[in-house]
Backbone as CSV, one residue per row, in Angstrom:
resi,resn,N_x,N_y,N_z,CA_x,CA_y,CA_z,C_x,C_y,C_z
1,UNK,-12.953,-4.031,16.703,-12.243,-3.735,15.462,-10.848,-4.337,15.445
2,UNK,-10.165,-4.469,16.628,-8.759,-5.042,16.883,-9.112,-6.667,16.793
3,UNK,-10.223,-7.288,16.270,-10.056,-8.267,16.365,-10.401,-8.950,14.246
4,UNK,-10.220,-8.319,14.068,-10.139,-8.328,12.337,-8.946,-8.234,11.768
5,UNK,-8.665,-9.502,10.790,-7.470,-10.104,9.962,-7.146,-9.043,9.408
6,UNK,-5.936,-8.751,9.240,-5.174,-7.632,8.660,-4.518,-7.910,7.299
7,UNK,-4.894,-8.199,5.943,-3.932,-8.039,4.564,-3.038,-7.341,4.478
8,UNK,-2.038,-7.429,3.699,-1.181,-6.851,3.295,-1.248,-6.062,2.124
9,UNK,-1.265,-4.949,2.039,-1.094,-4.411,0.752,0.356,-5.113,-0.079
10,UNK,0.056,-5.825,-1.663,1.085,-5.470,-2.193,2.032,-4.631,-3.041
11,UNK,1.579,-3.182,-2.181,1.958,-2.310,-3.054,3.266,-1.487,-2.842
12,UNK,4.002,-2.362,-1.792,5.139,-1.799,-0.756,6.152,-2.507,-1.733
13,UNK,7.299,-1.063,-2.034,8.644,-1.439,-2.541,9.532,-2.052,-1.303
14,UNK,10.500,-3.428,-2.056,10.901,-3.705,-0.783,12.329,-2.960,-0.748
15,UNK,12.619,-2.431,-2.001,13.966,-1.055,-2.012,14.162,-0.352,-0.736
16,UNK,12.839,0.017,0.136,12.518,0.748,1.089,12.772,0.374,2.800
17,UNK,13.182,-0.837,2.557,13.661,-1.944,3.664,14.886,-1.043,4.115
18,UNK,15.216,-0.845,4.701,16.336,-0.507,5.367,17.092,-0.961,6.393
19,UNK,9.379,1.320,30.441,9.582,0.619,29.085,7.960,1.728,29.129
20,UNK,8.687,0.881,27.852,7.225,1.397,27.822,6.844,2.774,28.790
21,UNK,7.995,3.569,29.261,7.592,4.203,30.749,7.527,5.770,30.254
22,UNK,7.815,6.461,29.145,8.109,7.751,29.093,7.555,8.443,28.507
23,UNK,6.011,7.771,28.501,5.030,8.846,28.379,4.801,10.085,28.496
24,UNK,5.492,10.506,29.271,5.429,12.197,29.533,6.567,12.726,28.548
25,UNK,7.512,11.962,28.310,8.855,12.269,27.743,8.174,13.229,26.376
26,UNK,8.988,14.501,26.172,9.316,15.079,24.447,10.170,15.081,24.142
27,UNK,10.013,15.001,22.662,11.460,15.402,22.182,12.377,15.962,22.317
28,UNK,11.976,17.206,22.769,13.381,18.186,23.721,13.913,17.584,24.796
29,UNK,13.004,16.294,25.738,13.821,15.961,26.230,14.735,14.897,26.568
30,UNK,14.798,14.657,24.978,15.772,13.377,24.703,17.305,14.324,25.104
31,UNK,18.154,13.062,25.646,19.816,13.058,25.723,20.253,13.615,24.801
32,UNK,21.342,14.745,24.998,22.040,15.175,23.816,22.819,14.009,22.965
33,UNK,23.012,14.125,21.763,23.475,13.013,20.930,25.198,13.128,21.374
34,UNK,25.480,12.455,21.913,27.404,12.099,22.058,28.060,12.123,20.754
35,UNK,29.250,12.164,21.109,30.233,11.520,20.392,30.338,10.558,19.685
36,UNK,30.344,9.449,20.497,29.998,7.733,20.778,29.064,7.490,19.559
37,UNK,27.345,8.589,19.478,26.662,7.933,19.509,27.125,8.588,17.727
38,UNK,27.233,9.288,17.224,27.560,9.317,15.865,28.261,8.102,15.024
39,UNK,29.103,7.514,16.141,30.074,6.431,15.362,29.070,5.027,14.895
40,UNK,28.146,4.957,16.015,27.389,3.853,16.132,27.031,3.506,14.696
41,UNK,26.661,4.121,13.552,26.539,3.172,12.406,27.408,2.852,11.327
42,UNK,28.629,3.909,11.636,29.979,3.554,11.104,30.951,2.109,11.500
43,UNK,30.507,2.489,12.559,31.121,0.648,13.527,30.650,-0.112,13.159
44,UNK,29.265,-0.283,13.052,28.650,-2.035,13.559,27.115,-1.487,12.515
45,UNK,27.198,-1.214,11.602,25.992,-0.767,10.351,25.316,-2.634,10.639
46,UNK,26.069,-3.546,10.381,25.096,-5.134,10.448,24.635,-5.302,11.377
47,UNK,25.199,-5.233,12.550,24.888,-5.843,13.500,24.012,-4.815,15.146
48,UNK,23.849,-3.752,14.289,23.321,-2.904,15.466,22.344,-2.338,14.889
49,UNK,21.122,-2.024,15.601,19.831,-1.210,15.004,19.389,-0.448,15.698
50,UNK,19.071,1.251,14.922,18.914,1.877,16.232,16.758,1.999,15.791
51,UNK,16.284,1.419,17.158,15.065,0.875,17.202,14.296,1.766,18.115
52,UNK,14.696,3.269,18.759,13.854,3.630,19.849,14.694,5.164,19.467
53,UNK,14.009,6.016,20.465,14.153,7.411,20.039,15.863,7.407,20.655
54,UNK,16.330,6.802,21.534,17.731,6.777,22.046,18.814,5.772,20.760
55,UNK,19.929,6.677,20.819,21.178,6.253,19.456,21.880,6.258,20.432
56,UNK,22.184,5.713,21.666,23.726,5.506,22.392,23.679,3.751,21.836
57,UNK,25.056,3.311,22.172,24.989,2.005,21.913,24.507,1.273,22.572
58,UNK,24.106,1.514,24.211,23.568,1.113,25.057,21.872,0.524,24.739
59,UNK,21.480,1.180,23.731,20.565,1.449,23.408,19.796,0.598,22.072
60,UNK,20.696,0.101,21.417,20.572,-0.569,20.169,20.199,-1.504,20.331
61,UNK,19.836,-2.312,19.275,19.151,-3.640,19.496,20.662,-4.634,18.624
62,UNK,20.939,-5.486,19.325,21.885,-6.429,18.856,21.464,-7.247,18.343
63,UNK,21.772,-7.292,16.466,21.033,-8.232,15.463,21.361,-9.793,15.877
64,UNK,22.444,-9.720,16.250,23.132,-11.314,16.147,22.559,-12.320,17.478
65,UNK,21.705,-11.134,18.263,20.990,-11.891,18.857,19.170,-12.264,18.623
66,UNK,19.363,-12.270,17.509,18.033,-12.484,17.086,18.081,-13.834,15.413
67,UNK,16.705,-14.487,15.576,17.015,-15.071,13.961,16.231,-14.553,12.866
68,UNK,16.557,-15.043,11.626,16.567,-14.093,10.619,14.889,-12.957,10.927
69,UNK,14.316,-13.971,10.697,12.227,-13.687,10.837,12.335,-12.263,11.939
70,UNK,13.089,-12.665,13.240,13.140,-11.309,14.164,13.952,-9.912,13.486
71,UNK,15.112,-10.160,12.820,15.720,-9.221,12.005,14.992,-8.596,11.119
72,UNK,13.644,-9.218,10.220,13.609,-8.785,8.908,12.118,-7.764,10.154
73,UNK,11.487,-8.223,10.727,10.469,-7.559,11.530,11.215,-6.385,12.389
74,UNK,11.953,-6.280,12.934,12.863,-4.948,13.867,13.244,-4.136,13.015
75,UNK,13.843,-4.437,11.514,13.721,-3.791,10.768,12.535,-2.873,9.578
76,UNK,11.762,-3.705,9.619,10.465,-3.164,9.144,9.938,-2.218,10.079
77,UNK,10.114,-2.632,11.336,8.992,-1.821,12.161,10.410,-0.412,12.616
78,UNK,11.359,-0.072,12.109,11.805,1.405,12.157,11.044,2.474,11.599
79,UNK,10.422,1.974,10.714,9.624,2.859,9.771,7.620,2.935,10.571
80,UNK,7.952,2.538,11.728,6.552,2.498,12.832,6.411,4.038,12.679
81,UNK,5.153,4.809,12.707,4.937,6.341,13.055,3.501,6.467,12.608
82,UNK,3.383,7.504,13.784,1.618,7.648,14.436,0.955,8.209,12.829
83,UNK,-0.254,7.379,13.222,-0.899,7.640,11.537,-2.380,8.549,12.118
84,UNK,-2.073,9.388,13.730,-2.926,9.938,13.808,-2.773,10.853,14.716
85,UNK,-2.983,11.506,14.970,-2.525,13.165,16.280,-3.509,12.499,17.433
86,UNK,-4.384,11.519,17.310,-4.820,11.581,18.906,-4.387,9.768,19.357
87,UNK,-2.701,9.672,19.097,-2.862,8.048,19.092,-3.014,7.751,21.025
88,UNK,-2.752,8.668,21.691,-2.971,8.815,22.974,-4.123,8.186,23.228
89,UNK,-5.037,8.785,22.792,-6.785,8.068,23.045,-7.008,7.243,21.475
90,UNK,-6.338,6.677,21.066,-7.426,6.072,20.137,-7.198,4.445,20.234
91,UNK,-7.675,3.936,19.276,-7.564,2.465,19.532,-6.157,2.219,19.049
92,UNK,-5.597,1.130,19.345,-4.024,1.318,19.121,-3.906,0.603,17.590
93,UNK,-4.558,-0.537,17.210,-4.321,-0.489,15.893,-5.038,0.672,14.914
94,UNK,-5.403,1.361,15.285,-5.431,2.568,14.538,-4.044,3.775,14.259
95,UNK,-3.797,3.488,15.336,-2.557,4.636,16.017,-1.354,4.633,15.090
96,UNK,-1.373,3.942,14.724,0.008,3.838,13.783,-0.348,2.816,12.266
97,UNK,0.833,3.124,11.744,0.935,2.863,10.019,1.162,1.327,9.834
98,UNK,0.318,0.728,10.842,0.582,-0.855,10.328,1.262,-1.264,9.134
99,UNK,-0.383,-0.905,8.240,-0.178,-1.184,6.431,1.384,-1.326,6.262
100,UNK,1.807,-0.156,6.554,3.364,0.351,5.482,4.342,-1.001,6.348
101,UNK,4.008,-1.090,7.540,5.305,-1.969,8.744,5.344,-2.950,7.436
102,UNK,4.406,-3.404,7.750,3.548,-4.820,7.560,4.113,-5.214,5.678
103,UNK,3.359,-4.256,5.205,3.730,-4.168,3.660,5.187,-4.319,3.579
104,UNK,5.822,-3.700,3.899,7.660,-3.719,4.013,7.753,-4.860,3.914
105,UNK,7.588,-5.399,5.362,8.040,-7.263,5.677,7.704,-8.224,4.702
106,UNK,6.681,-8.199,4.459,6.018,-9.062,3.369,6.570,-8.923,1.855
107,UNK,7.180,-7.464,1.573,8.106,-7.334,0.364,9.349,-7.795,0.727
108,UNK,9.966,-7.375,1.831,11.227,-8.082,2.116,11.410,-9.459,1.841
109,UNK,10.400,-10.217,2.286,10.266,-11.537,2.847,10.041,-12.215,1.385
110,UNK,9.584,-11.347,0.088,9.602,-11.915,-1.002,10.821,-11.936,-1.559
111,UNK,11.136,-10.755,-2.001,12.406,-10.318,-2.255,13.175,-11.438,-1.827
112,UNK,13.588,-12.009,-0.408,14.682,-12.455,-0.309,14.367,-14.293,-0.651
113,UNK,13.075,-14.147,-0.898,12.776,-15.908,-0.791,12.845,-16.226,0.773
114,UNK,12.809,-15.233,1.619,12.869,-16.410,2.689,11.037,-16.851,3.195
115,UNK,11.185,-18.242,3.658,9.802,-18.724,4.470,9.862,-18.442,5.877
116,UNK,8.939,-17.601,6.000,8.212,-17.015,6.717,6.893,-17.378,7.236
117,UNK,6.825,-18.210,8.803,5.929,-18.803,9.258,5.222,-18.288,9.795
118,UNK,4.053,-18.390,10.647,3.065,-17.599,11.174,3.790,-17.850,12.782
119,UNK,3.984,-16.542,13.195,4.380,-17.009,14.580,3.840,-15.711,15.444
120,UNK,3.970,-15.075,16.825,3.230,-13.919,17.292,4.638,-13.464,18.397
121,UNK,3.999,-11.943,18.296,5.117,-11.388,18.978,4.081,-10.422,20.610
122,UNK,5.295,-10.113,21.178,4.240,-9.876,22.412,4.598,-7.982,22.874
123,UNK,3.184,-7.369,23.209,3.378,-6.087,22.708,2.689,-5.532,23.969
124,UNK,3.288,-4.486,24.389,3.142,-3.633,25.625,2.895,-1.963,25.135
125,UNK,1.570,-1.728,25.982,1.146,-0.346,25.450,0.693,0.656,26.870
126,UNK,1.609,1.583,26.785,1.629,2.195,28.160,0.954,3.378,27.725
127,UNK,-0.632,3.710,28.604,-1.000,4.979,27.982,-0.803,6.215,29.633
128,UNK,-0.754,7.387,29.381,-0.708,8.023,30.656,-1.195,9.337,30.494
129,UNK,-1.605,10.124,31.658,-1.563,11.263,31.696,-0.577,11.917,32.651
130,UNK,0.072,13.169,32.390,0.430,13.966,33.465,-0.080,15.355,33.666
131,UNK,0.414,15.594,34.717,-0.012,17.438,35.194,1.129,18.133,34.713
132,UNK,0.588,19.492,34.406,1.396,20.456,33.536,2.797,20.489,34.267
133,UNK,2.667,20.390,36.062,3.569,20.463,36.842,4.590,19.397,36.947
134,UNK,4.463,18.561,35.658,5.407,17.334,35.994,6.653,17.633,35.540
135,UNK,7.673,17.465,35.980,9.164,17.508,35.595,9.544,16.290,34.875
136,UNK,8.973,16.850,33.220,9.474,16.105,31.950,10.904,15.556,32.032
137,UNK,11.692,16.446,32.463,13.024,15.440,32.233,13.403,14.737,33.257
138,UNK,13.022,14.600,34.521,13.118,13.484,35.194,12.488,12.292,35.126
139,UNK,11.424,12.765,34.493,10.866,11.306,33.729,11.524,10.576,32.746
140,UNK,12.314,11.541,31.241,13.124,11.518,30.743,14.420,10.418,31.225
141,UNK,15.089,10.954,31.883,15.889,9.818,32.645,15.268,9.135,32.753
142,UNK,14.703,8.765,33.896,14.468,7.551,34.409,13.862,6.568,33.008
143,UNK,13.336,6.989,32.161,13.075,6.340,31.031,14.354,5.757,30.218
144,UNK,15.240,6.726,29.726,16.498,6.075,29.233,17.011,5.250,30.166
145,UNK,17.433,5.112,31.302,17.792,4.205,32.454,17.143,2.992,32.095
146,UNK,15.815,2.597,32.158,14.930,1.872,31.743,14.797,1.014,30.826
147,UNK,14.882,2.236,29.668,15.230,1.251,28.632,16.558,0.447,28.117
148,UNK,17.783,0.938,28.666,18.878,0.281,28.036,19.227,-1.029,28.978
149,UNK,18.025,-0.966,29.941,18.112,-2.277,30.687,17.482,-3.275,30.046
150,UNK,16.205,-2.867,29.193,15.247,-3.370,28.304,15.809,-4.065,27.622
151,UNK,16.631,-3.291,26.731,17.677,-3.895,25.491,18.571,-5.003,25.910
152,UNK,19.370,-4.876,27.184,20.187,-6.050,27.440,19.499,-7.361,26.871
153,UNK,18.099,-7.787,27.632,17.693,-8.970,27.174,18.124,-9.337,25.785
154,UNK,18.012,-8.780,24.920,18.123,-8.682,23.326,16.970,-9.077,22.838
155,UNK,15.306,-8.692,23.445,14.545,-9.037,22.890,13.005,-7.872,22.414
156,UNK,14.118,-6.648,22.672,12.969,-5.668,22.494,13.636,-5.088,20.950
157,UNK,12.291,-5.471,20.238,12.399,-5.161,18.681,12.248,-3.479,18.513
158,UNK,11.194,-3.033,19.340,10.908,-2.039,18.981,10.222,-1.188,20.092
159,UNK,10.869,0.262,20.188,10.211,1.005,21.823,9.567,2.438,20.740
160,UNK,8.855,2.955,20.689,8.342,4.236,20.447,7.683,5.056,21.570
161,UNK,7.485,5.988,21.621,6.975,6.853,22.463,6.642,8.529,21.975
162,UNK,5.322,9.330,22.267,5.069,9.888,21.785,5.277,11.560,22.463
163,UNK,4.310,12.127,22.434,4.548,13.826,22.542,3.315,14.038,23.837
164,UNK,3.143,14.126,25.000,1.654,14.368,25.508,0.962,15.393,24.600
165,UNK,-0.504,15.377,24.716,-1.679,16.456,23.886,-1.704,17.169,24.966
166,UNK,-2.469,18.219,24.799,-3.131,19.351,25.343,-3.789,18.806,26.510
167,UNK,-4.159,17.895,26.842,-4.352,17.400,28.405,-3.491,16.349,29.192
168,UNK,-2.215,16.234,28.602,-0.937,15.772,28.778,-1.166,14.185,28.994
169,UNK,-2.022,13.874,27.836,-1.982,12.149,27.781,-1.079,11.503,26.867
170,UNK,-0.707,10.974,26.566,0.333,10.351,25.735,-0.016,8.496,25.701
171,UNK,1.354,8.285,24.986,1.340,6.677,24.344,2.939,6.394,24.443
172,UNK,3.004,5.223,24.696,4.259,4.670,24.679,3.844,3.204,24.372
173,UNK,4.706,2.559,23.493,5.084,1.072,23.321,6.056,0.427,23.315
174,UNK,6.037,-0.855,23.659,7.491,-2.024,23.049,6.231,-3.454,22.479
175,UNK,7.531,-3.722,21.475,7.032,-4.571,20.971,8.121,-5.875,21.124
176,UNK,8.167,-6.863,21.546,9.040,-7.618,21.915,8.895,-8.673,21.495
177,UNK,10.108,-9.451,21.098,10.255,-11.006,20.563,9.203,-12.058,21.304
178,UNK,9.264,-12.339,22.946,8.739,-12.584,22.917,8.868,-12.124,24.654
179,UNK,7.208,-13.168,25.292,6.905,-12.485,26.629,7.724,-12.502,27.665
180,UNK,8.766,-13.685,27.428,9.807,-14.195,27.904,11.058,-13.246,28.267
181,UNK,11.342,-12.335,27.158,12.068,-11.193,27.200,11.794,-9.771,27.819
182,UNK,10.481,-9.851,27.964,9.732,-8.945,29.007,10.261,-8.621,30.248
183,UNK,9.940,-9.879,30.568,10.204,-10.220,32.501,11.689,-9.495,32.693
184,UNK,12.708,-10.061,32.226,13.923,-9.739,33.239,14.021,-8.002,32.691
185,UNK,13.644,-7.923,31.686,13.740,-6.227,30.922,12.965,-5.295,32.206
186,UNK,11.910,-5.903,32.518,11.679,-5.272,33.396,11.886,-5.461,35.020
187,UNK,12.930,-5.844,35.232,13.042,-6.146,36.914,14.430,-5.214,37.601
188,UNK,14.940,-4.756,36.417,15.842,-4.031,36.319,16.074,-2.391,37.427
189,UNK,16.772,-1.667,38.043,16.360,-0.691,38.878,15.898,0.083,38.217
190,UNK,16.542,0.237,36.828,15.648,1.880,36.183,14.561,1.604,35.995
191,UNK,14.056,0.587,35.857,12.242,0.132,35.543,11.733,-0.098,36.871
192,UNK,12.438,-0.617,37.886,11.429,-0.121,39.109,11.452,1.492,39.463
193,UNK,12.741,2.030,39.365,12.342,3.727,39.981,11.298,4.159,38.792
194,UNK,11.165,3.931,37.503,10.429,4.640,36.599,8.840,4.308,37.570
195,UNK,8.703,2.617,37.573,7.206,2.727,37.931,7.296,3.490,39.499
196,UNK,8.126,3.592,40.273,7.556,4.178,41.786,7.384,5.535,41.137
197,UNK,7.917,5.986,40.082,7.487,7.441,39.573,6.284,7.795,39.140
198,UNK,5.836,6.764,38.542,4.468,6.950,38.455,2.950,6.992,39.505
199,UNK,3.368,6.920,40.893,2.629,7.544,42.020,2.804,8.451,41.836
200,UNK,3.797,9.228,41.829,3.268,10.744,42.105,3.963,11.513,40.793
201,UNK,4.043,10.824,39.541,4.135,12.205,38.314,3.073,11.709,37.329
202,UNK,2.332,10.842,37.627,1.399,10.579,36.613,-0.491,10.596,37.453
203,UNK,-0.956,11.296,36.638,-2.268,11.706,37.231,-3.146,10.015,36.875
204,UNK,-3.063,9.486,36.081,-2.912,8.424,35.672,-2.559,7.641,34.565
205,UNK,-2.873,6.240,34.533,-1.396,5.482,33.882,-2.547,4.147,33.361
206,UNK,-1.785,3.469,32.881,-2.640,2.423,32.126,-2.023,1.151,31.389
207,UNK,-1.468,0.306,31.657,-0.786,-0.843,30.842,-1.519,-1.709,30.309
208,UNK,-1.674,-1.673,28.894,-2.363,-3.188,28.371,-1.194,-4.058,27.422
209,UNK,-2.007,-4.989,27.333,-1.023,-6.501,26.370,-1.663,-6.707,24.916
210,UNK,-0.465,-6.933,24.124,-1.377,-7.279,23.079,-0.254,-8.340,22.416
211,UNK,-1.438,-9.113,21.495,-0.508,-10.215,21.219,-0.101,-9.821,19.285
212,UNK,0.742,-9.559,18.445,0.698,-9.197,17.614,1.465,-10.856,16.243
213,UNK,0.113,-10.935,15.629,0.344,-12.296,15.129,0.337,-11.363,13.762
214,UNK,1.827,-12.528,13.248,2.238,-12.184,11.509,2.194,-14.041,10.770
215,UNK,1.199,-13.470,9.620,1.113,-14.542,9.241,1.627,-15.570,8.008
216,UNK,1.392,-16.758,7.966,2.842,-16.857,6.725,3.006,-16.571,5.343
217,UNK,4.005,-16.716,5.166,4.664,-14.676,4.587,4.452,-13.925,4.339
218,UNK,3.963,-13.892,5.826,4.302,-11.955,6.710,3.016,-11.635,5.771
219,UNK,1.864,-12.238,4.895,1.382,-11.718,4.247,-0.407,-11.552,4.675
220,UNK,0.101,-11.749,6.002,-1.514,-10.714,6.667,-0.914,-10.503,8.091
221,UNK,-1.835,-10.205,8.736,-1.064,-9.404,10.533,-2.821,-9.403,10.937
222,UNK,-2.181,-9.567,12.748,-3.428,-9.082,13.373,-2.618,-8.516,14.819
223,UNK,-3.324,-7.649,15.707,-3.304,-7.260,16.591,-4.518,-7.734,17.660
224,UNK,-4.431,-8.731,18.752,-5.336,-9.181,19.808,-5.073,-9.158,21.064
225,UNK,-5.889,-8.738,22.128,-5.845,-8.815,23.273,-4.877,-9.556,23.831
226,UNK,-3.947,-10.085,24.344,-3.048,-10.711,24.984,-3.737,-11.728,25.930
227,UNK,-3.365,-12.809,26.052,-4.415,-14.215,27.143,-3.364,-15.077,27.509
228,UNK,-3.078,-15.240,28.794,-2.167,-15.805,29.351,-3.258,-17.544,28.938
């Protein structure tokens, strides 16, 4: 099914435009919000995007390091969210609200006149389980650690991560410019202590690739297996 051309609905207002490791993570146990992190869209509203469940600045994605096509996509995909309660087990283009990402970009991309080529972005999907006995917020850390190493590269568009179910499996993603920006994001210490964490807080764990192709203008999408 992940291997079928994706349309665009054109029924998306474009008015509406506006690693992978912490699978176990909930919402309760995100970082309290700072000081700092309130100012963050009063300061730098152009040039900073907040793209992942973390608002420190550490954390943002820096526009000016990206070109336009990567901007108008990091921005579309804020509005990413699970279009299903079991995205843990299900197929991953199911798991979330493509249509709406997708629809956005393709209104944006009219809206502004810009050309918009067919090009592919490279996408990491971390699925896991844990035991009831796992200490959520040390996973927690080590996940924020992780990711604001991620971000340095300046090539992670987009990190989500979900809630474990009732048998404590969960979903986590990044979706990244490109595979290139991967590598050093992850060589980083908080991304090695996260994976030695996963011997012993994850009952098990699971990384796949996917290659996510937008086509020109932005006006179909597919999601495929990843092939070196």
């Amino acid at each position: 099914m992940e291997k079928l051309l994706r349309v665009i609905s054109p029924q998306i207002s474009a008015s509406r435009f506006p690693l992978n490791l912490s699978a176990a993570t909930t919402r309760s146990d995100l970082p309290t919000l700072k000081h700092e992190d309130l100012e963050v869209q009063a300061t730098a509203p152009d040039d900073l995007l907040v793209v992942s469940p973390y608002t420190s600045r550490a954390h943002l994605l820096d526009l000016n390091l990206l070109n336009h096509a990567q901007i108008l996509l990091a921005k579309a995909l804020t509005i990413l969210s699970p279009s299903t309660q079991a995205y843990a087990t299900s197929p991953y283009i199911n798991s979330f609200n493509w249509e709406s990402v997708f629809g956005l970009l393709a209104a944006r991309v009219k809206a502004e006149g810009f050309v918009w080529r067919e090009q592919f972005f490279y996408v990491i999907i971390f699925r896991s389980q844990v035991p009831a006995s796992t200490d959520r917020g040390d996973l927690a850390v080590l996940d924020a650690k992780a990711h604001a190493e991620a971000m340095a590269s300046g090539g992670l568009l987009k990190y989500w991560f979900g809630t474990p179910d009732a048998d404590g499996r969960n979903l986590a993603t990044c979706i990244w410019r490109r595979r290139e920006d991967a590598q050093p994001g992850s060589s980083g210490e908080g991304h090695k202590a996260a994976m030695r964490a996963t011997i012993n807080m994850y009952t098990e764990w699971q990384v796949e690739r996917r290659k996510l192709i937008v086509g020109d203008n932005a006006e179909t999408w597919n999601i495929l297996p990843w092939t070196d």
